[in-house]
N, C-alpha and C positions, 0 to 999 in steps of 0.2 A: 764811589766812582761816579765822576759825574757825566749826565747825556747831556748831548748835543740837542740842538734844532730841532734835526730828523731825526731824532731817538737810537741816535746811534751812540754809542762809547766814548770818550773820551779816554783811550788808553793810555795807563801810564808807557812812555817811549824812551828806548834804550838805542844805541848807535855801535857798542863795541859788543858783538858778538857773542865774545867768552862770558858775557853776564847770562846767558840763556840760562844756566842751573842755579843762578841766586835766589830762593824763593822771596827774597826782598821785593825782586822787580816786579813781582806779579799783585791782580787785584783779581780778589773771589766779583766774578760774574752776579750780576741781580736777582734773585732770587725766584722772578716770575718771567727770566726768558727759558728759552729752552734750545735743543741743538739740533737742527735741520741734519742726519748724517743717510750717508748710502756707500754703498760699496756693492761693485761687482761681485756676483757666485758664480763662484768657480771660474775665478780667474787664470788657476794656475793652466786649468785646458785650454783656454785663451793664448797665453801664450806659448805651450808649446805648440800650438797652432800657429804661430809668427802674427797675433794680433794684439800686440802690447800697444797698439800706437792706438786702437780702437777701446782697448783698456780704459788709457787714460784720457781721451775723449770724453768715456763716459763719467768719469770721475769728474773732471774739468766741468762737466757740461753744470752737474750737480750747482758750484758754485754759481757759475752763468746763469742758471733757469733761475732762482734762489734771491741773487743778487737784483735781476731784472724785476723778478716780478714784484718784492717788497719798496722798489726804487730807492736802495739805502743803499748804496754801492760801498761806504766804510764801514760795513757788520765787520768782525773779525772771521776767518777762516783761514781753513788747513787743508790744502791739498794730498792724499795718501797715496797719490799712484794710481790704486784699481779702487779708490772710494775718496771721499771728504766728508766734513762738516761743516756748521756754519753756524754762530751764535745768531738767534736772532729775539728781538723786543716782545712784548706782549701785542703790542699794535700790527707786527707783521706775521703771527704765527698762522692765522690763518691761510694769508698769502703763501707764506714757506709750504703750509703742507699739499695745496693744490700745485705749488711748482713740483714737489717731488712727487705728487702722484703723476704729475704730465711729465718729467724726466724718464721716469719709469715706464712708463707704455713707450717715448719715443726712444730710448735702449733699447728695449725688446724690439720695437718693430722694424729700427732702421740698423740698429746694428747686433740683432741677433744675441744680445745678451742679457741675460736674467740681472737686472739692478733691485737691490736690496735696500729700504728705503724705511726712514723711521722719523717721529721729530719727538724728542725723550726730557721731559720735562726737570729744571733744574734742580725741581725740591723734591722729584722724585731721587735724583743723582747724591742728594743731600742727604733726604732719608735713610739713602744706603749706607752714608758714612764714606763717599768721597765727595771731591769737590772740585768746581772747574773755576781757575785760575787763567785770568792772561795777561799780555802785556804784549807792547808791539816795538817791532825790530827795525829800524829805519834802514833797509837797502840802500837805498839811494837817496838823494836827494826829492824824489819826486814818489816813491813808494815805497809803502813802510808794508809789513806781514806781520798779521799775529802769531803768537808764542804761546802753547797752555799747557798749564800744569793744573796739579790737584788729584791725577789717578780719574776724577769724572769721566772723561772722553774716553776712554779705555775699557771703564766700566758699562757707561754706554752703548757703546761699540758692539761688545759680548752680548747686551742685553739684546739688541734690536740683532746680531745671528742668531737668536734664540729665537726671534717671533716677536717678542715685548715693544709696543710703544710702535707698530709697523702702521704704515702709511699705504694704502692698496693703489694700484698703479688706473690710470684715468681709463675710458672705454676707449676702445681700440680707432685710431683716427687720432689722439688728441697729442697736442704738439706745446711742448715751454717756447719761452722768448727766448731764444737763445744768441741774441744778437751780443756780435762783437766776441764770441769763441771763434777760435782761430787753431786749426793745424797745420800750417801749409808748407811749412820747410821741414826740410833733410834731415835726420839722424846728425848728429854733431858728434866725429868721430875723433877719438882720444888722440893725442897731442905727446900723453906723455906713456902711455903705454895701456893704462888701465881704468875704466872708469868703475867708482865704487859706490855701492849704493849698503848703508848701512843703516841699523835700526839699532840703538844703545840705552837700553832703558836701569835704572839702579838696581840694585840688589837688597836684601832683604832690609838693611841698617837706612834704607831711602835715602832722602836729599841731605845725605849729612857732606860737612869738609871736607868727607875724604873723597868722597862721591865729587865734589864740583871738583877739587883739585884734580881729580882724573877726566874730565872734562876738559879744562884747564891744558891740558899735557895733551890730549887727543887731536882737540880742535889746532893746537900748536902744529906738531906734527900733519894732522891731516892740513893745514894751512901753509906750508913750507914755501916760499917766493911770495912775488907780490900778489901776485892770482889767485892763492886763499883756495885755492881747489877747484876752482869758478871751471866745470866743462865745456862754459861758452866762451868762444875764442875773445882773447884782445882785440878791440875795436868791433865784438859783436858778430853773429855769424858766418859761416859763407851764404851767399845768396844762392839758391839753388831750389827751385820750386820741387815740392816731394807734390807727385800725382795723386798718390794714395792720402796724401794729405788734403789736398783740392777736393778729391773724391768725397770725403769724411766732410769736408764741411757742406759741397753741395746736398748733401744727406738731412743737412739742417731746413731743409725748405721740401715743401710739400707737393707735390707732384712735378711730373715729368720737363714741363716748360720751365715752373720755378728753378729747377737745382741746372736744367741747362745754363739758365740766367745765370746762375752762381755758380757756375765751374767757369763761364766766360769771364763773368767780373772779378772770381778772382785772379784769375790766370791775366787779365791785363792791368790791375793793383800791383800785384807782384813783378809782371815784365817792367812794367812804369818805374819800382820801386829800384830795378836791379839800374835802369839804365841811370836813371838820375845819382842814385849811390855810385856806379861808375862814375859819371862824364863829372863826381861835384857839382851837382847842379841843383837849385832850390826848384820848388814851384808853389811861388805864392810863400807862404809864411812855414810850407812843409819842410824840412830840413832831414834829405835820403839820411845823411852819414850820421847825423844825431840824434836821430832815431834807431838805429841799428847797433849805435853805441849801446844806446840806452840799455835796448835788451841784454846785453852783457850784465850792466848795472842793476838791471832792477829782477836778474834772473831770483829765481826761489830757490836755490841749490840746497839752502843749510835751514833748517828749523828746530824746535823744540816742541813734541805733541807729548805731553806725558813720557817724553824720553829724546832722546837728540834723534835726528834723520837728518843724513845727509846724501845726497851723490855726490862725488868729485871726481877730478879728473889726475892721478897719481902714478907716482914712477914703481918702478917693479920694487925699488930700494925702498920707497914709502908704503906700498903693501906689507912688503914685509914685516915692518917694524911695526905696522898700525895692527895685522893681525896677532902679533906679538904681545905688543900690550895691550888689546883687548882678552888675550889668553889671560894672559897674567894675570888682568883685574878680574875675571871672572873667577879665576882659580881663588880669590883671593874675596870673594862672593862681592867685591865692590859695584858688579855688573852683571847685566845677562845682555845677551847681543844676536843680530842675526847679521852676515856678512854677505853680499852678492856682487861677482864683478864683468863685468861684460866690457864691449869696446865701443860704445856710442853711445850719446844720452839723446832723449829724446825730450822736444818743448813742445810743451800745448800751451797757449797762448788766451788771454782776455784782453782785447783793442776795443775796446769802446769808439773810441776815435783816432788815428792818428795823427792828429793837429794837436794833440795833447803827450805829456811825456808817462803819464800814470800808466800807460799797456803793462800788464804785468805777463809773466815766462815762468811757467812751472816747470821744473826741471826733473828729470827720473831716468834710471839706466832704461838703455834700448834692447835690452834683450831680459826682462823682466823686475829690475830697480826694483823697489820696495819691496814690491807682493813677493820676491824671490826671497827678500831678503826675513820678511815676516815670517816667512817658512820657517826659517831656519834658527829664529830669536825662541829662544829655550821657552817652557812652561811657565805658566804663571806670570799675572799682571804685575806693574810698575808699583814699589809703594807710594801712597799720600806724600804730597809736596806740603813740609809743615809750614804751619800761618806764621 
């Protein structure tokens, strides 16, 4: 696989979706990066507390802190809801793990939650007898999302809730860069009835034909019209400032005058943003409406992390048939699954700029998406994605 410049990836890149389970598409990671990963504890009392929005703030911030501090903005990562990861070089590791110790304190202190934080070396992942795979998915025209397979990240994952490979959180005060994370709009409420946040990983015969071919038939179905599942409306979302979203980013800056600054700035970003998306109106080389598109376009809805995750937005008719044939295939050991559905999805957001079209929109159900659905995805890991 060859690096870039900035010692970043050159992934091999795919455009039609239903390739996510071909282990053709994928390229085994370098052998001396490792995986920046965290995850909220005890998420699920998070949300039954109605704090999923704070959830994945902190999951989001992870890649934010991560991305900033090693200044390599195309590492590959995976957003998971209440956690993420993030491949990163031998030249950024050290940067990675001072970001997620400073993640870590600023979870705990600004939004009361315990983040879980580790950076787990590849040849350790190797040594065990998996392996991390990826490959990136071309969204849009202007952002592509990594895809991984190999069982590594999954293996991982389990290692660092054990304790293994942890990263201890900075001394109390200490703050990431978290410039350009963004939570400021609305819940995005279902259109077609139901929004589904699933987790579908193989069964015990792994990444075999029969396996992608149910893949295949899922993504079909869960993709029915031209919209592909996408919970973000046609032409991008409503405009509608969420307060508690304002709130959460003011949170990102450091005392009392800072975050005033920042619940002012962004509340007039946002009024700016709504009027000119109204009236059609440019300013300067900013384009309201093609940027709001965007976010449609460049949303994260559908992934592959050692197993498919998606949220989408489905009719009661396509619930049905989707929970159907995930029975099936489970029954039938081609799958294990966890299923969660609620009625608004929520975006947490990375704007670096918006004079640029790359802002990317992580997508996840609003009333527990993943983490709901992780509950409920049967025992026992994914198998090895073969070479």
């Amino acid at each position: 696989m060859q690096m870039t410049a900035d010692h970043t990836l050159a992934l091999p890149a795919f455009a039609r979706f239903e390739d996510v389970a071909d282990p053709s598409v994928y390229q085994p990671l370098p052998d001396d990066w490792a995986l920046a990963m965290a995850d909220v504890v005890s998420s699920t009392a998070a949300i039954a507390e109605g704090r999923y929005k704070s959830v994945n703030m902190a999951g989001a911030a992870v890649i934010s802190a991560v991305l900033n501090a090693v200044g390599m903005k195309h590492l590959p990562f995976v957003f998971g809801g209440d956690g993420a990861f993030i491949a990163v070089p031998p030249v950024a590791q050290e940067a990675a793990r001072g970001a997620l110790a400073d993640v870590g304190r600023w979870v705990t202190d600004e939004m009361q939650l315990d983040l879980r934080t580790a950076l787990v070396p590849l040849a350790a992942i190797r040594a065990a007898g998996h392996d991390v795979r990826a490959a990136r998915f071309q969204a849009s025209t202007e952002v592509g999302y990594a895809m991984f397979a190999g069982g590594g990240a999954s293996w991982a994952e389990a290692q660092m809730k054990q304790g293994a490979f942890a990263v201890a959180p900075s001394a109390p005060g200490a703050r990431p860069d978290l410039t350009g994370l963004s939570c400021r709009w609305n819940p995005v409420t279902t259109r077609n009835g139901h929004i589904v946040s699933m987790i579908v990983v193989p069964g015990l015969a792994g990444y075999d034909a029969a396996f992608r071919a149910f893949v295949d038939r899922l993504l079909a179905l869960a993709g029915e019209g031209a919209r592909q599942g996408n919970p973000v409306p046609d032409g991008g979302p409503p405009l509608k400032l969420s307060m508690a979203g304002v709130e959460a980013e003011a949170r990102l800056a450091k005392g009392w005058l800072a975050r005033m600054k920042t619940r002012v700035g962004v509340t007039l970003i946002a009024a700016l943003l709504i009027v000119l998306h109204r009236f059609d109106r440019r300013l300067g080389d900013f384009d309201a409406r093609e940027y709001v598109k965007d976010i449609e376009l460049n949303a994260d809805f559908r992934k592959f992390d050692d197993g498919l995750k998606m949220t989408i937005d489905v009719t009661g008719d396509q619930l049905g048939r989707i929970e159907a044939m995930l029975a099936g295939a489970a029954a039938e050991g081609l799958c294990r699954y966890g299923l969660h559905t609620q009625t608004s999805a929520l975006m947490t957001c990375i704007v670096p700029t918006p004079m640029t079209r790359d802002h990317m929109h992580f997508v996840d159900g609003g009333a527990g998406g993943y983490a709901e659905a992780a509950k409920r995805l049967k025992a026992g890991g994914p198998a090895p994605m073969p070479a």
